[in-house]
C-alpha positions as CSV (number, residue, x, y, z in Angstrom):
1,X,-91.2,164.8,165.9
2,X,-93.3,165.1,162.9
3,X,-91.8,165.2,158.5
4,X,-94.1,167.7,156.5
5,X,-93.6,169.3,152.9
6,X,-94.7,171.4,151.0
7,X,-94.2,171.4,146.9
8,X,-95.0,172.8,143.9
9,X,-94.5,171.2,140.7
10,X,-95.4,171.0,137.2
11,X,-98.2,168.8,138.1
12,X,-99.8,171.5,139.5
13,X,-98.4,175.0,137.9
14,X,-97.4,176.2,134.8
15,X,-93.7,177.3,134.5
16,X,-94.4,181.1,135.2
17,X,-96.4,180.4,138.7
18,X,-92.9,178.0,138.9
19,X,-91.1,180.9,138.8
20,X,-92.0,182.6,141.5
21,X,-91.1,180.0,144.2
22,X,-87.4,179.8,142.3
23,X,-84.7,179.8,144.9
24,X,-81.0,180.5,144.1
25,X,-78.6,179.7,146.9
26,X,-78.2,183.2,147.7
27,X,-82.2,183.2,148.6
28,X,-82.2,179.7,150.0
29,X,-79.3,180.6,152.3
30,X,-81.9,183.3,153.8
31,X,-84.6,181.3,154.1
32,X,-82.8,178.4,156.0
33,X,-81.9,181.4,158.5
34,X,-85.2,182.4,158.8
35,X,-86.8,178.9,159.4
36,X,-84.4,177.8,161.6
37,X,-84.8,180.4,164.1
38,X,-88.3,178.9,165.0
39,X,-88.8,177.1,168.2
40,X,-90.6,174.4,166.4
41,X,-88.5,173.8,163.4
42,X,-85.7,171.1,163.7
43,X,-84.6,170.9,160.6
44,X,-85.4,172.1,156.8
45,X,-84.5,170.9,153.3
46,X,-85.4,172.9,150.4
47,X,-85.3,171.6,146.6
48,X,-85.4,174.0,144.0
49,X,-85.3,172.8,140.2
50,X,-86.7,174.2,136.8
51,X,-89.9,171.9,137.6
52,X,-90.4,171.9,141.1
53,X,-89.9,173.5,144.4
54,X,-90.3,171.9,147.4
55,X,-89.3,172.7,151.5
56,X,-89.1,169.6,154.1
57,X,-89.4,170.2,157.5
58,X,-88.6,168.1,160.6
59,X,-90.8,169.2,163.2
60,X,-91.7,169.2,167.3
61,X,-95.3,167.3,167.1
62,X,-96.4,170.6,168.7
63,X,-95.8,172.8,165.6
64,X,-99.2,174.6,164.3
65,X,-98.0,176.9,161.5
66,X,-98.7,176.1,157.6
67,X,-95.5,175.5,155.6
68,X,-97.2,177.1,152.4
69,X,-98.2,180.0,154.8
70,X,-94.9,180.3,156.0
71,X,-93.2,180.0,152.6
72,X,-95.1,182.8,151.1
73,X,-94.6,184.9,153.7
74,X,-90.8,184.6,153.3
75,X,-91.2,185.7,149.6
76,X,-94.0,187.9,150.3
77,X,-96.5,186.8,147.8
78,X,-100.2,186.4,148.5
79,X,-100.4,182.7,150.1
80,X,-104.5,182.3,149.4
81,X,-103.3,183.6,145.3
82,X,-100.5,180.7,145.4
83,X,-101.6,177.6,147.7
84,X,-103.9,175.9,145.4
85,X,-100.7,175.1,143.4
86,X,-99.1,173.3,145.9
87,X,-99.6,170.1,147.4
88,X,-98.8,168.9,151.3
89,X,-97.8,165.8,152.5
90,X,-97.0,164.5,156.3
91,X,-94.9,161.9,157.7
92,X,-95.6,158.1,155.6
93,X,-96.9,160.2,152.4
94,X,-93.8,162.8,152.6
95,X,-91.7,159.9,152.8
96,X,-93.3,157.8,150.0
97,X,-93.1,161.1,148.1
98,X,-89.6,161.7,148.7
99,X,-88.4,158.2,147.7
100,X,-90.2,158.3,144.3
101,X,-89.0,161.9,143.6
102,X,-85.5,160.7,143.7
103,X,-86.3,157.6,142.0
104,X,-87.1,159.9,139.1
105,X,-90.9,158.5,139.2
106,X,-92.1,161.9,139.7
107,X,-90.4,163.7,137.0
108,X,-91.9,165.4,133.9
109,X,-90.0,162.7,132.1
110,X,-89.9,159.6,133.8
111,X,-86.8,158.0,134.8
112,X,-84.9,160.7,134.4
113,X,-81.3,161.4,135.4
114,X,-80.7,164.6,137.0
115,X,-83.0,164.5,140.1
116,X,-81.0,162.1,142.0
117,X,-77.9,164.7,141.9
118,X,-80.6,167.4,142.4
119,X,-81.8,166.1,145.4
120,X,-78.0,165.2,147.4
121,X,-77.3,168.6,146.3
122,X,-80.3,170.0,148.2
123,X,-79.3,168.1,151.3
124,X,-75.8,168.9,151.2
125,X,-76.4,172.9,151.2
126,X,-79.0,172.7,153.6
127,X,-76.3,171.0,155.4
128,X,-73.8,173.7,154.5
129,X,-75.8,176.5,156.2
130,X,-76.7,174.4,159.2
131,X,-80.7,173.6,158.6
132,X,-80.5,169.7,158.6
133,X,-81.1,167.4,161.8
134,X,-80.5,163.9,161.8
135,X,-84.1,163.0,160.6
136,X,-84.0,164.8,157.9
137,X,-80.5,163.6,157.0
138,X,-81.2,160.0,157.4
139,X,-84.5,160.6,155.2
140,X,-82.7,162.0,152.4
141,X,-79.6,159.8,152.4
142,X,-82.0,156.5,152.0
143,X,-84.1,158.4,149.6
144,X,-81.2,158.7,147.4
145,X,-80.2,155.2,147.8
146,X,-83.3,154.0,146.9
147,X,-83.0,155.9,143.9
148,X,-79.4,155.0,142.7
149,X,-80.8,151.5,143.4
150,X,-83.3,151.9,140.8
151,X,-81.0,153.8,138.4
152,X,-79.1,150.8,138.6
153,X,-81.3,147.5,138.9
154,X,-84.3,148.9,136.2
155,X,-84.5,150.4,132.5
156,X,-86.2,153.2,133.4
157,X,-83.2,155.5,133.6
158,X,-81.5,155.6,130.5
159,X,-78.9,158.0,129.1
160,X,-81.0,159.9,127.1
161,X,-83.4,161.3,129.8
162,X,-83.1,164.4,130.5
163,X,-85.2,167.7,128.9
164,X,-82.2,168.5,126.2
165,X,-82.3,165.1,125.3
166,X,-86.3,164.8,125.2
167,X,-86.2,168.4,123.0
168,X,-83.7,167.5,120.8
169,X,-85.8,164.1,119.9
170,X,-89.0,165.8,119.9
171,X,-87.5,168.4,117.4
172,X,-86.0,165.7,115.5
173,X,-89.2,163.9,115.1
174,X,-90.6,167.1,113.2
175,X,-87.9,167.3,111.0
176,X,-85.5,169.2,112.7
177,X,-81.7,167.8,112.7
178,X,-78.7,170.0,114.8
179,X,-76.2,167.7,112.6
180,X,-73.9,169.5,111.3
181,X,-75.3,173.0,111.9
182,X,-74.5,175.9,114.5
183,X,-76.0,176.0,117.9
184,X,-75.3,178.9,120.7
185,X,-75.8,177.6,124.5
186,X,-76.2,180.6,126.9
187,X,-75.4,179.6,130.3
188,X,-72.4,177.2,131.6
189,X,-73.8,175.9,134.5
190,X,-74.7,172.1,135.2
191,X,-77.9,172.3,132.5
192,X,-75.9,174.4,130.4
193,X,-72.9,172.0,129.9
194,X,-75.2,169.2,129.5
195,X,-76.9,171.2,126.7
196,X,-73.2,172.0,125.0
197,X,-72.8,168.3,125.6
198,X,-75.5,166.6,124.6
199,X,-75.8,169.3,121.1
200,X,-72.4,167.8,120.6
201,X,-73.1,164.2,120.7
202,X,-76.1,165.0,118.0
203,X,-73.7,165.9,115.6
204,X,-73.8,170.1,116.0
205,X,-70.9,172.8,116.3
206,X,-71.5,174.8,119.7
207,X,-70.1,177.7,121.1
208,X,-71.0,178.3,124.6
209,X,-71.3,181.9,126.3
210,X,-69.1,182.5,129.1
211,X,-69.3,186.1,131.3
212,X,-66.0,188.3,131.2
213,X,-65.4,188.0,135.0
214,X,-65.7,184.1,134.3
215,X,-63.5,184.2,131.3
216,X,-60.5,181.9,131.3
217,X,-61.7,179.8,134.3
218,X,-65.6,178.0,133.1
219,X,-64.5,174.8,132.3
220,X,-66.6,174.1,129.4
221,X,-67.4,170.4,127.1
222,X,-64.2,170.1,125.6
223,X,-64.8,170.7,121.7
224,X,-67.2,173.7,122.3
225,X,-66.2,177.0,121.1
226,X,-66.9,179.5,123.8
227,X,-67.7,183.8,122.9
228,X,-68.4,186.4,125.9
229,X,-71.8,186.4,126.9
230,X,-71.8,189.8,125.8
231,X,-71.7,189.3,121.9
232,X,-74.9,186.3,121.9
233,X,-76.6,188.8,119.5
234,X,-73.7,189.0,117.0
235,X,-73.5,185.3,116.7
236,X,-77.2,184.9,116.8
237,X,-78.5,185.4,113.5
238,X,-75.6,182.9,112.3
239,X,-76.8,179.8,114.9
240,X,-79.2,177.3,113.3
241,X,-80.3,176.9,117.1
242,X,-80.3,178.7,120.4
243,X,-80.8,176.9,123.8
244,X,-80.3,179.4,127.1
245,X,-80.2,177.7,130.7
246,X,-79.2,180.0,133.2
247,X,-80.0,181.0,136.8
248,X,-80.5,184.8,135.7
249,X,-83.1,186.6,137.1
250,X,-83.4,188.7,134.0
251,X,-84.1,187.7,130.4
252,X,-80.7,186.7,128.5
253,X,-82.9,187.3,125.6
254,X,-84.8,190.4,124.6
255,X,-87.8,191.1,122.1
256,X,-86.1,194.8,122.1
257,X,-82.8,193.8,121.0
258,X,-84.0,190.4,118.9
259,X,-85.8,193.3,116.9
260,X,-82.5,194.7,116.0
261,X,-81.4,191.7,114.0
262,X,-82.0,190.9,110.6
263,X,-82.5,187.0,110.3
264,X,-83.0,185.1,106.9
265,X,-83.9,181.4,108.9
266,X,-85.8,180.3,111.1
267,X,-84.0,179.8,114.8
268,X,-85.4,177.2,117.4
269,X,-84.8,178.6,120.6
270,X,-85.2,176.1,123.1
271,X,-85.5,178.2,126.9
272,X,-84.8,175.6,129.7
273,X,-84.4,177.9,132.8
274,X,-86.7,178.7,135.7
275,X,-87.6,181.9,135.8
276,X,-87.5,182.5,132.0
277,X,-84.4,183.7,130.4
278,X,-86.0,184.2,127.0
279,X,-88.5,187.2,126.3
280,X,-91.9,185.3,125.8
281,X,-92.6,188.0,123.4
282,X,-90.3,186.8,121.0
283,X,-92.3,184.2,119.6
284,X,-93.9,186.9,117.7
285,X,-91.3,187.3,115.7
286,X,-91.8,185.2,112.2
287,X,-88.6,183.4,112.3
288,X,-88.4,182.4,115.8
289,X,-90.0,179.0,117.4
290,X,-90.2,179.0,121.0
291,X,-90.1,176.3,123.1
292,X,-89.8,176.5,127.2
293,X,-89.6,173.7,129.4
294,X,-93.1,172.8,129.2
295,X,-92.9,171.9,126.0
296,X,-91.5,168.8,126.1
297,X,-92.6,165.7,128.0
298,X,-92.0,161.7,127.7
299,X,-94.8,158.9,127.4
300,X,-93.5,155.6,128.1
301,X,-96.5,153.1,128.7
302,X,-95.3,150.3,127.0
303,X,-95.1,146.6,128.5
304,X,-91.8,146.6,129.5
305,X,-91.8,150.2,131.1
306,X,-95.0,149.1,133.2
307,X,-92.4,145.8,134.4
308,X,-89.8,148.3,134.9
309,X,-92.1,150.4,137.0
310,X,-93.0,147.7,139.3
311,X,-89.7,146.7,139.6
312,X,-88.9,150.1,141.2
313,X,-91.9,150.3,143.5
314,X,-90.4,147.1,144.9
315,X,-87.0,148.6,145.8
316,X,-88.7,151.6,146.7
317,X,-90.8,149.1,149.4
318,X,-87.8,147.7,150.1
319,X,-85.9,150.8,151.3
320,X,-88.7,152.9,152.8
321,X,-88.9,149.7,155.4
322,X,-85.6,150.4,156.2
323,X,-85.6,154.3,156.9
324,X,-88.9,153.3,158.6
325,X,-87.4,150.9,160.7
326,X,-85.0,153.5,161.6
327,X,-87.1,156.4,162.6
328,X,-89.7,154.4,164.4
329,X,-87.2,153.6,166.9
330,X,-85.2,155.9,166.9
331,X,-86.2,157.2,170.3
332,X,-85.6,154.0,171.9
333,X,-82.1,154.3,171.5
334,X,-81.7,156.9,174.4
335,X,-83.8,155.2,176.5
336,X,-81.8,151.6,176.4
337,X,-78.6,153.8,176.7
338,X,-80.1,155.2,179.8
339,X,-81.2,151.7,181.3
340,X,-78.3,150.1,180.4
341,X,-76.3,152.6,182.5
342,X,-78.8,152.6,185.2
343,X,-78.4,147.9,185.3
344,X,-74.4,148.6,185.4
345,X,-74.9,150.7,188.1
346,X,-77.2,148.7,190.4
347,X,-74.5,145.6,190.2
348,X,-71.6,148.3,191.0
349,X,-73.9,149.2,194.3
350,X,-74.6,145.7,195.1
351,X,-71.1,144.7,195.1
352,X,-69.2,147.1,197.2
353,X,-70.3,145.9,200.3
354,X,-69.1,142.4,199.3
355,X,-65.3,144.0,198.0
356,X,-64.4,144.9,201.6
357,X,-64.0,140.6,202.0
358,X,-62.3,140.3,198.6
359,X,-58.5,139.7,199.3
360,X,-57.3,142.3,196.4
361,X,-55.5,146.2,196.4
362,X,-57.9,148.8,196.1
363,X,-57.1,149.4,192.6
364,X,-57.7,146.1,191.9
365,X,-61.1,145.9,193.3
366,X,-61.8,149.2,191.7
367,X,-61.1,147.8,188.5
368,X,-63.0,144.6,188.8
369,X,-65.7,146.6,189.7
370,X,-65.6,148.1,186.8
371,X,-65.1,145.4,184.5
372,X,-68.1,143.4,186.1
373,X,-70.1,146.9,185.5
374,X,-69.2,146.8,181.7
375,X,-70.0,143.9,181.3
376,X,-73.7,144.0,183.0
377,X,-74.3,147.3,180.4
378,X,-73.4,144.9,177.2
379,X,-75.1,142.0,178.5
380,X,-78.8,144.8,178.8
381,X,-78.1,146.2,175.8
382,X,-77.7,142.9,173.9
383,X,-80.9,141.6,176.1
384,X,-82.7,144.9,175.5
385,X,-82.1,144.9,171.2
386,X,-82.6,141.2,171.4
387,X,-86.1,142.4,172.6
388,X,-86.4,145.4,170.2
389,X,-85.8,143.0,167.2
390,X,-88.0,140.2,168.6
391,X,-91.2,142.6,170.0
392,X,-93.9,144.9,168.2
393,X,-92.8,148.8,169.0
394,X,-95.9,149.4,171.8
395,X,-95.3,145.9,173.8
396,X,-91.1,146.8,173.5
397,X,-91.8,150.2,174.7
398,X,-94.1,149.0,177.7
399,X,-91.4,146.9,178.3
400,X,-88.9,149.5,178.3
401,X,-91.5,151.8,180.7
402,X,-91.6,148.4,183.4
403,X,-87.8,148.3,183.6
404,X,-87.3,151.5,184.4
405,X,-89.8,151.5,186.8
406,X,-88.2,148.9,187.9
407,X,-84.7,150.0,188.2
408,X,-85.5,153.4,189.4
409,X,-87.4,151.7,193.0
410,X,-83.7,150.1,193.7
C-alpha cells in the first residue's frame, strides 16, 4: 500500500486557475464515487478550500495511473494546460505535507486557524460517502492532532488569523476604519459568519444576506441585522463596506447591475470566495476598490515567530514518529494474529493424546484444553510484541517468516 497526493495551492496558482479545481460537496460526493470504483484505489480524501485543493489517495503498490491525470479527467479540463500548477508528493513527503498543512505552516497566513477544522471536515465527508480506509483515517486523525498540539503549545496561532482578520488590518493600516460604519456580508456560511463576526468585533453595524428559502432558520452572529439576499443592491450604495463569501457558482455581484446604482463614496469590497462571487470587472468602476483573496497575506519573521516555528517542527517530529510507527507495522498485526492462533493450536494437538489419562469429565477436559490454549495465544502474542518493540522491522519480520515456517512443518 502506497499514500500519494496531489494539490494545488496558492503557492503555485493564482485564484482564478484555483477556481477551476473548486469542489462543493455535491461535486466531491461524485468524485468519491468515481475514484472508488477503481481496483487500485483504497481510499481517497479530498480537501477543497478558497486557497487550495488537494485529493489523497491510499493505494495497492501496483497502482500506475497519475492523480493529476485522473483528476482532470473527472472535471474534464486539459490536464497538460493544468499540471504545472500542481504539486505531487508520495508516502514520507505526503505525510510531512499533510502534518504541516494542518499545523497551519502551509497557509497563506501562517498559523492560521481555520485549516485544522478544514481538514477534519474533509475527512469526515470523505467518510460520510464511504472513500476512507483505515490508512487514510489514521493519517488524518494524527495530522490533526499534531496540529491542535501546535495550536495549543506555540504562538503561532493567534486569534486574529484568519483572511477577514488579515484584510480588515491591512485596510486599517491604509487608513481604512469599519468602526462605526455600515458593512453588508453576502453569504452565511462558516466564512461568512466569521466575516459578520469578526466586522462586529471591529466596531461596524452589519447586516448579513440570507436566501428566502433560508429565511427564518440561518442562524446568524447575534447582533447582525440580516436582509434577503435579494435586496444586496438596495442596501449597497448605503454600506461603507461589502465583503461576499459564498459557495455560488455565479457572481453575487454584477458590473451590469453595480452600473445601475448611483454611489457618492467609495465601497471596499473585499471578495473572499473560490470561484469569485464578485464581477472582476467591477473594479473599473471609480468608486469601487477590489480586493480578492490574494490580496492579503501575513509576514511574520521576527525572532520569536522563528522560535515558535521550531517549536512546531518539533511536535510535528514528534507525531509523525508516531503515525509512522503505526503504519510501518501495521501489516504485522495480521500476521502475529495468525501465528498466535496457529502456537495455541499446536499445544491443543499435543495435548489430546495426553487427556485420555487425565482423571476429569469430558467437559472438563474440554475446557482445560481450552484454557491452556488461551493462554499459549497471550503468552506468543506478548513474546511476539515484546519482539516487535525490541527488533528493527526487517530482522522482526525475518523472524516472523522463521516461525511460521516453523509452525506450519508441525
Amino acid at each position: 500500500m502506497a499514500i500519494w497526493m496531489a494539490g494545488v495551492d496558492h503557492n503555485k496558482a493564482d485564484l482564478d486557475v484555483r477556481s477551476v479545481f473548486s469542489f462543493t460537496s455535491k461535486r466531491m460526493a461524485l468524485a468519491y464515487e468515481t475514484f472508488m470504483d477503481m481496483d487500485e484505489v483504497n481510499g481517497c480524501i479530498m480537501i477543497s478550500t478558497c486557497n487550495r485543493m488537494e485529493i489523497w489517495f491510499s493505494v495497492k503498490h501496483t497502482a500506475t495511473f497519475s492523480p493529476v491525470q485522473l483528476l482532470c479527467d473527472h472535471i474534464e479540463v486539459d490536464a497538460e494546460k493544468y499540471s504545472p500548477y500542481f504539486v505531487e508528493r508520495e508516502d514520507s513527503e505526503a505525510v510531512d505535507h499533510l502534518f504541516r498543512l494542518a499545523a497551519g505552516l502551509e497557509s497563506k497566513i501562517v498559523g492560521e486557524d481555520q485549516i485544522i477544522t478544514q481538514v477534519g471536515d474533509a475527512v469526515a465527508f470523505a467518510r460520510s460517502c464511504y472513500a476512507t480506509d483505515n490508512a487514510l483515517e489514521v493519517l488524518f486523525r494524527q495530522a490533526i492532532t499534531a496540529g491542535k498540539r501546535v495550536r495549543t503549545e506555540t504562538n503561532l496561532s493567534t486569534a486574529d488569523r484568519s483572511v477577514i482578520h488579515t484584510a480588515l488590518r491591512m485596510l486599517g493600516e491604509e487608513g481604512i476604519s469599519v468602526d462605526g460604519k455600515k458593512c453588508m456580508v453576502i453569504g452565511n456560511g462558516m466564512m461568512g459568519k466569521l466575516s459578520a463576526q469578526t466586522l462586529m468585533d471591529y466596531g461596524a453595524d452589519v447586516t448579513v444576506t440570507v436566501r428566502k428559502y433560508h429565511s427564518g432558520v440561518v442562524d446568524i452572529p447575534l447582533g447582525c441585522k440580516r436582509i434577503d439576499y435579494d435586496e444586496r443592491y438596495g442596501l449597497l450604495p448605503e454600506c461603507d463596506m461589502v465583503v461576499s463569501a459564498t459557495s455560488s457558482p455565479n457572481y453575487t455581484i454584477t458590473l451590469e447591475k453595480m452600473n445601475e446604482l448611483s454611489v457618492d463614496h467609495t465601497i471596499p469590497m473585499i471578495d473572499l470566495a473560490v470561484p469569485r462571487d464578485i464581477d472582476p470587472e467591477i473594479k473599473a468602476l471609480p468608486w469601487i476598490s477590489l480586493y480578492d483573496i490574494d490580496s492579503f497575506h501575513i509576514d511574520v519573521q521576527s525572532e520569536k515567530f522563528k522560535k515558535n516555528l521550531a517549536k512546531a517542527e518539533a511536535i510535528l517530529n514528534e507525531e509523525k514518529e508516531r503515525f509512522y510507527e503505526w503504519y510501518e507495522g501495521r501489516d504485522f498485526v495480521p500476521m502475529i494474529q495468525e501465528l498466535k492462533k496457529k502456537a495455541g493450536g499446536d499445544v491443543s494437538v499435543r495435548m489430546t493424546p495426553y487427556m485420555k489419562h487425565v482423571p476429569l469429565e469430558s467437559e472438563e477436559k474440554e475446557q482445560l484444553i481450552t484454557e491452556v490454549e488461551g493462554a499459549s495465544e497471550r503468552m506468543m502474542n506478548h513474546l511476539l510484541f515484546g519482539l516487535r518493540a525490541k527488533l528493527p522491522d526487517k530482522t522482526f519480520r525475518d523472524v516472523l517468516d522463521a516461525m511460521e515456517e516453523l509452525l506450519s512443518k508441525e
